[in-house]
Structure formats: structure tokens, C-alpha cells
C-alpha positions as CSV (number, residue, x, y, z in Angstrom):
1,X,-7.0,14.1,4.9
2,X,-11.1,14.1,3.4
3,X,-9.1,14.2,-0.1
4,X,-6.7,11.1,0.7
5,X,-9.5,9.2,2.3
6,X,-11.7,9.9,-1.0
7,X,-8.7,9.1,-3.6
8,X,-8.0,5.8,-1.3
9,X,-12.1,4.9,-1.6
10,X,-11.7,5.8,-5.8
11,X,-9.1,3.2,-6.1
12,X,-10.4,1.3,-4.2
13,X,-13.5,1.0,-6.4
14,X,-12.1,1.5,-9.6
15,X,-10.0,-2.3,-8.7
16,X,-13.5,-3.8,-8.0
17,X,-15.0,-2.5,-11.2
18,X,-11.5,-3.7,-13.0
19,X,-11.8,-6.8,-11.2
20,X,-15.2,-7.9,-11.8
21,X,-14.4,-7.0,-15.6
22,X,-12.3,-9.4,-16.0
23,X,-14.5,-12.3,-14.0
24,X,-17.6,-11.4,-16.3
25,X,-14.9,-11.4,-19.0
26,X,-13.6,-15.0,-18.2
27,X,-17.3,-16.3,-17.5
28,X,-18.4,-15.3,-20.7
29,X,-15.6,-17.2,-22.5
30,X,-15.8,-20.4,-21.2
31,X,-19.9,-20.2,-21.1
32,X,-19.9,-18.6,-25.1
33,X,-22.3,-16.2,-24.6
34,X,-22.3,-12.6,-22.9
35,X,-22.3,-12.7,-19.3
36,X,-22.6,-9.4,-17.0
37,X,-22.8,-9.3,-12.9
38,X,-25.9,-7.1,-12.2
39,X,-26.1,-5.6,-9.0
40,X,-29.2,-7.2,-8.1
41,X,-27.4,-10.6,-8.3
42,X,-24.2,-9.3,-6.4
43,X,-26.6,-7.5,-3.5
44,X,-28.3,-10.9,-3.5
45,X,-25.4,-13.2,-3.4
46,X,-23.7,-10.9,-0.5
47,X,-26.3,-10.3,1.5
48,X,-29.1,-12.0,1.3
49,X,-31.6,-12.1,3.7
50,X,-31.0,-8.1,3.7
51,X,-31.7,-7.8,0.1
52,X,-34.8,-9.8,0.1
53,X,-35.8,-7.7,3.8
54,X,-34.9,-4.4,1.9
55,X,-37.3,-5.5,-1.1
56,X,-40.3,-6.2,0.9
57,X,-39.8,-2.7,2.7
58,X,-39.3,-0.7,-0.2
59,X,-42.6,-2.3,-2.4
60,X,-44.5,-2.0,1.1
61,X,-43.7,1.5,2.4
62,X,-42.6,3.2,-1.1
63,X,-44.8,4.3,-4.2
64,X,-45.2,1.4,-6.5
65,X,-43.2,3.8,-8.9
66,X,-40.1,4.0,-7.2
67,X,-39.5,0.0,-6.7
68,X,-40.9,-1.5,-10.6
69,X,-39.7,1.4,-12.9
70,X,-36.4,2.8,-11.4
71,X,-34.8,0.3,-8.3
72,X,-35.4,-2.6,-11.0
73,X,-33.4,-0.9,-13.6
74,X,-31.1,-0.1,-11.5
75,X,-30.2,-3.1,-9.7
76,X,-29.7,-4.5,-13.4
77,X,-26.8,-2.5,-14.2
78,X,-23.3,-4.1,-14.3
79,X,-21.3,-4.1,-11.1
80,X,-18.3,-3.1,-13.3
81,X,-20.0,0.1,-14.5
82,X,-21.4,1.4,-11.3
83,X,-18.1,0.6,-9.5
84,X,-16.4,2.1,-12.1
85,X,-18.1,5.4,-12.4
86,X,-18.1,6.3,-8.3
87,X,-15.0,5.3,-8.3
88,X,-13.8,7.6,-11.4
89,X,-15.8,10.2,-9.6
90,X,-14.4,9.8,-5.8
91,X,-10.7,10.2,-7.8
92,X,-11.8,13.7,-9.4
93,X,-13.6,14.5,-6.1
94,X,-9.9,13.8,-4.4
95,X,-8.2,15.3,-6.6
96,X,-6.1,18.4,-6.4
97,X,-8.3,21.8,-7.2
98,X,-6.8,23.2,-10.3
99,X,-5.2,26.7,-10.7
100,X,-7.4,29.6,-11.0
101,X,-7.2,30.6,-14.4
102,X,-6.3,34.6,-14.5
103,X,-4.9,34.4,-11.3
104,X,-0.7,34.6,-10.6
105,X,0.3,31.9,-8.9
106,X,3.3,33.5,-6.9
């Protein structure tokens, strides 16, 4: 059941990765110039007075180093790329174990 629910969730995310491809794609041609969906903007746009509470808590209560060097990059990753990558993960995760190798399988 853990196995379907994580192949279900892999899908799941691997459409929204596909999906926001193909939006960043089609902004980028009618705009001319490269266009990517960072997370940042998609956390921002979803929820935003969470985001913005979430940033004040995390440069108040964590190390300065955690928020500037390492939150910042990440939050300016494409949505396609992190979507894509748990997703391609949750699928192997799911995924049937393979066959002991050395073992008969009678």
C-alpha cells in the first residue's frame, strides 16, 4: 500500500514538473528571452503571507548562514527541476525491489 501511495505521489509530481516545463517553455517564447519559475516565486505566489511569515522566522530564530547562503539558493531553483527529481525519486522508492542477484528465484 506505502509503495502505491509513493508511485501515486511520483506521478503525481513528475506531471507538475512536466507541466510547469512546458508553461516556462511557452512564457519564454512569447516574452524572447529565458524564463524559469523559481520556487521562491511559486512559494510566494501560493502562499503568501506564509512565505513572507516563514522568512521572518527563519532570519530571526536561524543562523544568518542557513537563510543568505543556502535557503536563497534554494528557493531559486526551477520548480520543474525540484518536482522533477522527488518525483523521479518517489517512483524508484515505489518501485518493485529487484531480484537478489545469486539467489534462485523458485
Amino acid at each position: 500500500m506505502f509503495r502505491l501511495l509513493l508511485r501515486l505521489a511520483g506521478l503525481c509530481f513528475l506531471a507538475t514538473a512536466f507541466v510547469t516545463l512546458i508553461v516556462d517553455g511557452t512564457h519564454a517564447i512569447t516574452v524572447h528571452t529565458f524564463y524559469v519559475t523559481s520556487i521562491g516565486d511559486c512559494l510566494a505566489a501560493l502562499l503568501p503571507g506564509k512565505f513572507v511569515m516563514a522568512r521572518d522566522f527563519i532570519q530571526s530564530h536561524a543562523p544568518h548562514m542557513v537563510w543568505d547562503p543556502i535557503l536563497i539558493n534554494l528557493l531559486k531553483l526551477p520548480v520543474w527541476l525540484v518536482s522533477g527529481v522527488i518525483g523521479a525519486l518517489a517512483l524508484r522508492l515505489g518501485g518493485k525491489p529487484h531480484a537478489k542477484f545469486g539467489y534462485s528465484s523458485r
